[in-house]
Wavefront OBJ file of the C-alpha trace (Angstrom):
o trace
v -33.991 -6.257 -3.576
v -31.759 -3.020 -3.299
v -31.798 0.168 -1.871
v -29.951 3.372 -2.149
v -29.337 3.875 -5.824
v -30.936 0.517 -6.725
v -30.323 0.367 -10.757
v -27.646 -1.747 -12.578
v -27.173 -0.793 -15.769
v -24.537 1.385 -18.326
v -24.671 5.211 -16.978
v -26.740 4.461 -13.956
v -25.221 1.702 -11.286
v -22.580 3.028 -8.826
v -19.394 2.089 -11.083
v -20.585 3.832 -14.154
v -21.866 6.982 -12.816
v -17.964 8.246 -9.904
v -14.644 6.554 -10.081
v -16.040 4.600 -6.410
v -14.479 1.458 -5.949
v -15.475 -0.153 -2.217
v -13.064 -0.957 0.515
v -11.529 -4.696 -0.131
v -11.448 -6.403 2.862
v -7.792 -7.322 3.172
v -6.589 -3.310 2.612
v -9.010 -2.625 5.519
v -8.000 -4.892 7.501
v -3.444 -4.815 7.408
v -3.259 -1.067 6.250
v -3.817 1.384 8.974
v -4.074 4.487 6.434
v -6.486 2.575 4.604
v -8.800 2.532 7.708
v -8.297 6.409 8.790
v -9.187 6.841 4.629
v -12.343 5.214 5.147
v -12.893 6.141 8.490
v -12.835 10.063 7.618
v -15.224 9.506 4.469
v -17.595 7.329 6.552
v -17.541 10.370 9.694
v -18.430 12.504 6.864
v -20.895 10.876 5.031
v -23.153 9.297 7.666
v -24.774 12.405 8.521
v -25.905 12.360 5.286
v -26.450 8.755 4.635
v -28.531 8.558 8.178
v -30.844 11.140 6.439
v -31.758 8.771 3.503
v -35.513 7.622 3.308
v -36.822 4.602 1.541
v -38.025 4.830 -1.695
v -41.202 4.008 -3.659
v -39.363 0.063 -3.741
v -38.920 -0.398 -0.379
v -42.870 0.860 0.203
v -44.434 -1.362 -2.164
v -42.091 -4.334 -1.369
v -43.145 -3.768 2.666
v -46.882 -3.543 1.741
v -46.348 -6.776 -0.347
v -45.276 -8.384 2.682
v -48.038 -6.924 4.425
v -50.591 -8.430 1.939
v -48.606 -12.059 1.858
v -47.125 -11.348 -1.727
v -43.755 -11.634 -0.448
v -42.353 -13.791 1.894
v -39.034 -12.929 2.656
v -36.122 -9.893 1.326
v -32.666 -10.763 0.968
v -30.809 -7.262 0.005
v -27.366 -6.933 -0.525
v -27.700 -3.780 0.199
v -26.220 -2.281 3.883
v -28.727 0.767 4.714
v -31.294 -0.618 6.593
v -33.936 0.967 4.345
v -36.314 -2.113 3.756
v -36.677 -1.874 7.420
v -37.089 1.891 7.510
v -39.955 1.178 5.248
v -41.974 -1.001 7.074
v -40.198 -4.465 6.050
v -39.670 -7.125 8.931
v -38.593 -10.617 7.094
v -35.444 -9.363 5.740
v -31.677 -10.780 5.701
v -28.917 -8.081 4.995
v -26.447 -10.290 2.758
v -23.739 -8.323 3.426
v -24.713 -6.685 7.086
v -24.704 -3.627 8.176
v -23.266 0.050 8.683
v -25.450 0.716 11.944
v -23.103 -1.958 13.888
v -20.173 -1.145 14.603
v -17.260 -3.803 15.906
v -13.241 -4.069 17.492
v -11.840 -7.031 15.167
v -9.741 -7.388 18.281
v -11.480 -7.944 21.316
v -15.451 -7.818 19.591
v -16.185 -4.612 21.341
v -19.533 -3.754 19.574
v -22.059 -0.453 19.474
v -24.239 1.385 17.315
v -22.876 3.975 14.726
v -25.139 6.837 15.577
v -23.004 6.780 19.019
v -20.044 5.791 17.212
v -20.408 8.912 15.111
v -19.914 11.286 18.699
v -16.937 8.591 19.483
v -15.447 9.895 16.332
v -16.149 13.597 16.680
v -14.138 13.484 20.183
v -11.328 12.429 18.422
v -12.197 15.258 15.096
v -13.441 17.976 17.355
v -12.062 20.666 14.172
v -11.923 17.792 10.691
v -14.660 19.723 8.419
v -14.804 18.514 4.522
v -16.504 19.526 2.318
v -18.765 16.501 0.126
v -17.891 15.800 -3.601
v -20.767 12.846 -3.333
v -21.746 9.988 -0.868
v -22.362 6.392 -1.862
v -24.974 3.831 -0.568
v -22.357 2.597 2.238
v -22.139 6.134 3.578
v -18.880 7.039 1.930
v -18.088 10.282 1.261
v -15.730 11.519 -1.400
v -13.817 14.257 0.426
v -10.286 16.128 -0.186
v -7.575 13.478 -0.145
v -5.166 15.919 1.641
v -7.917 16.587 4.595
v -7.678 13.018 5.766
v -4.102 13.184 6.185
v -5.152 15.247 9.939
v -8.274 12.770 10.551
v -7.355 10.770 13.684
v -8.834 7.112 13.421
v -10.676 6.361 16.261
v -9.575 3.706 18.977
v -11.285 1.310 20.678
v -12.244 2.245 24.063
v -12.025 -1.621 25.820
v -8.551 -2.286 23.906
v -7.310 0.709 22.330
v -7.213 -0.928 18.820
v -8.116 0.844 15.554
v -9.311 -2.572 14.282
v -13.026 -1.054 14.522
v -14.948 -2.162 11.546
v -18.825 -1.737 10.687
v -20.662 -5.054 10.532
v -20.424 -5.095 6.505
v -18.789 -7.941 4.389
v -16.364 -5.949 2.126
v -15.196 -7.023 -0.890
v -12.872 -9.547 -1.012
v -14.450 -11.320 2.700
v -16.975 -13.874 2.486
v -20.316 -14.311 4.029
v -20.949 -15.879 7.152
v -22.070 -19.451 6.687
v -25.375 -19.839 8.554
v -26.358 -16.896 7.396
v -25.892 -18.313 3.506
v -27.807 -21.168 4.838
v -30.630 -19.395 5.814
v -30.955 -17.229 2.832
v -30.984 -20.641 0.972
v -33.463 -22.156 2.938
v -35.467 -19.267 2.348
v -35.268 -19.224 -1.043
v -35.805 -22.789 -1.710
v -39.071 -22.277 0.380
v -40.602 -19.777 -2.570
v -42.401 -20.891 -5.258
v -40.973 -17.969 -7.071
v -38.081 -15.450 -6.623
v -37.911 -11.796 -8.047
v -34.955 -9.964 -8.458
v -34.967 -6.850 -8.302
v -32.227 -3.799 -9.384
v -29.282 -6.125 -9.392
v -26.770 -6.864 -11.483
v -26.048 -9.997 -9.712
v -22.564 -9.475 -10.834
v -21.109 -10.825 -7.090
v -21.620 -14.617 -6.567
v -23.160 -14.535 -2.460
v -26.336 -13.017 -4.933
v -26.175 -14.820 -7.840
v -25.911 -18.363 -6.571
v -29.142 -17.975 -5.252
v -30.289 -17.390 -8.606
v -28.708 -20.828 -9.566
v -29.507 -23.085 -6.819
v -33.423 -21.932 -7.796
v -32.757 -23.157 -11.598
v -31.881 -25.913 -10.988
v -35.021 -26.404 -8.552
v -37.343 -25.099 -11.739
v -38.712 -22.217 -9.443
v -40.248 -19.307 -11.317
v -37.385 -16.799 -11.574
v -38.361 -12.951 -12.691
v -35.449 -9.952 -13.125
v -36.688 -6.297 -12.612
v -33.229 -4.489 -13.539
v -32.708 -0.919 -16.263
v -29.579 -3.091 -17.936
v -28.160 -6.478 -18.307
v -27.701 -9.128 -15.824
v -25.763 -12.162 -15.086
v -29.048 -14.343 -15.207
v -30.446 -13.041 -17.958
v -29.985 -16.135 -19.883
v -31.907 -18.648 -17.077
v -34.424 -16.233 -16.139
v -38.183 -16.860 -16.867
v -39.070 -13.570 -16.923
v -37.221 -10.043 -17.448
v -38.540 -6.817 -16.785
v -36.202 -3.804 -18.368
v -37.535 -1.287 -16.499
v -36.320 0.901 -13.497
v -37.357 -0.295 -9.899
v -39.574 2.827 -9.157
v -41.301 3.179 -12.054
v -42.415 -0.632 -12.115
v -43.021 -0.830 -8.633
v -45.143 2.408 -8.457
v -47.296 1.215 -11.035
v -47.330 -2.215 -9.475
v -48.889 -0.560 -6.363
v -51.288 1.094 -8.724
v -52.808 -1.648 -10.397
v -53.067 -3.715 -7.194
v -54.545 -0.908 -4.888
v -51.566 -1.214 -2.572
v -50.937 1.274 0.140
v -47.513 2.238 0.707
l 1 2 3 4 5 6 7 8 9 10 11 12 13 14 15 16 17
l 18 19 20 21 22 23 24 25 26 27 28 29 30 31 32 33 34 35 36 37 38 39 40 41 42 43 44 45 46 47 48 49 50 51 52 53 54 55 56 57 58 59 60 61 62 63 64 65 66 67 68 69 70 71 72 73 74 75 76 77 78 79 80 81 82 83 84 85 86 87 88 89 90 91 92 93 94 95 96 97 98 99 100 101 102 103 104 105 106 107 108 109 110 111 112 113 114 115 116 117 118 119 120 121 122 123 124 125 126 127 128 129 130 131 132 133 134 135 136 137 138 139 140 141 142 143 144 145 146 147 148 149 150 151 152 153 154 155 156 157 158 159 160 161 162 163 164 165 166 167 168 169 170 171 172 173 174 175 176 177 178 179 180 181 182 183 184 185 186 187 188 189 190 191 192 193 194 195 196 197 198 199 200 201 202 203 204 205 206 207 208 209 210 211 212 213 214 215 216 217 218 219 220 221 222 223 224 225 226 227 228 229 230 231 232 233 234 235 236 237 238 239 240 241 242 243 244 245 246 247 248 249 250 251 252 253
């Protein structure tokens, strides 16, 4: 399952509706301007990302779990929302933006502090929003972050400080690929739901149950990379099919 801005499909995922294009890991990591760039969207944004609430998805899905309909959430997603709404078996595929860490010496701490870290080094950086995506970045005046000082690390004095996400480009951890497949093979069915499955840590999930002949359903507005191997697909978007869901099965979210 998804979260913020969950549908995939022409004129409504991320790509088609701004010019976005996430972070790649290797940019973040050698190019110091790249990480005051992201670094001034993200100290922007995250007011404003914090403030996000789950949606009528993440309620049903967490009052599925409550009723033993589902047994386990892997979201690719980075916004802690399942959680916000009441889910507690979930994996984050590609982490999180609430952890923050120094890639240098594995300083680590939580990025509503982080966010007052930040402002002691932008006591007077104000932008104004264009839009904010689902990882909290903000599109802001390119010639603003030109004064934004990227934060240091206070234990080594690095600006190697990264939030625990994968970003495109890195891969994710092994055991935690492990788990999600042991959890997957453990289903007698898997649902996706608003994904394109367009990046493979999702979509091999989706192939390693094929070729185990488990029940696979798609709940997605457009097209997806499984379409041709799923058993069932649902054009629809996530809210309206879960909020009727919840309807018909006299679900409380």
């Amino acid at each position: 399952s998804r979260g913020i801005n969950a549908e995939y499909g022409e004129g409504v995922g991320l790509y088609d509706r701004t010019k976005h294009r996430p972070i790649q890991h290797m940019e973040f990591m050698t190019d110091a301007k790249a990480r005051q760039r992201y670094w001034a969207r993200n100290f922007v944004g995250f007011p404003v990302f914090i403030e996000k609430k789950p949606n009528i998805s993440h309620s049903v899905l967490a009052a599925m779990e409550n009723h033993n309909m589902v047994d386990w959430v892997i979201t690719q997603n980075v916004d802690r929302l399942h959680q916000k709404a009441g889910s507690t078996k979930v994996t984050e595929l590609h982490g999180t933006t609430n952890i923050v860490t120094c890639q240098r010496c594995n300083y680590v701490t939580d990025r509503d502090s982080f966010q007052g870290y930040i402002q002691s080094y932008n006591s007077e950086f104000v932008a104004e929003i264009i839009n904010v995506t689902p990882d909290a970045d903000a599109e802001i005046d390119k010639e603003l972050i030109r004064s934004f000082n990227t934060p240091l690390c206070p234990d080594c004095g690095s600006d190697l400080l990264k939030p625990q996400v994968v970003f495109f480009g890195a891969n994710v951890g092994s055991e935690k690929v492990e788990f999600c497949y042991e959890k997957v093979r453990a289903a007698d069915r898997i649902l996706v739901a608003g994904s394109s499955l367009h990046v493979m840590s999702g979509y091999r999930f989706i192939l390693d149950s094929k070729k185990r002949n488990k029940k696979i359903a798609i709940l997605n507005i457009g097209t997806t990379r499984a379409d041709h191997i799923t058993d069932t697909k649902i054009t629809a978007r996530c809210g309206e099919f879960f909020e009727q869901f919840r309807d018909n099965n006299l679900l409380e979210s």
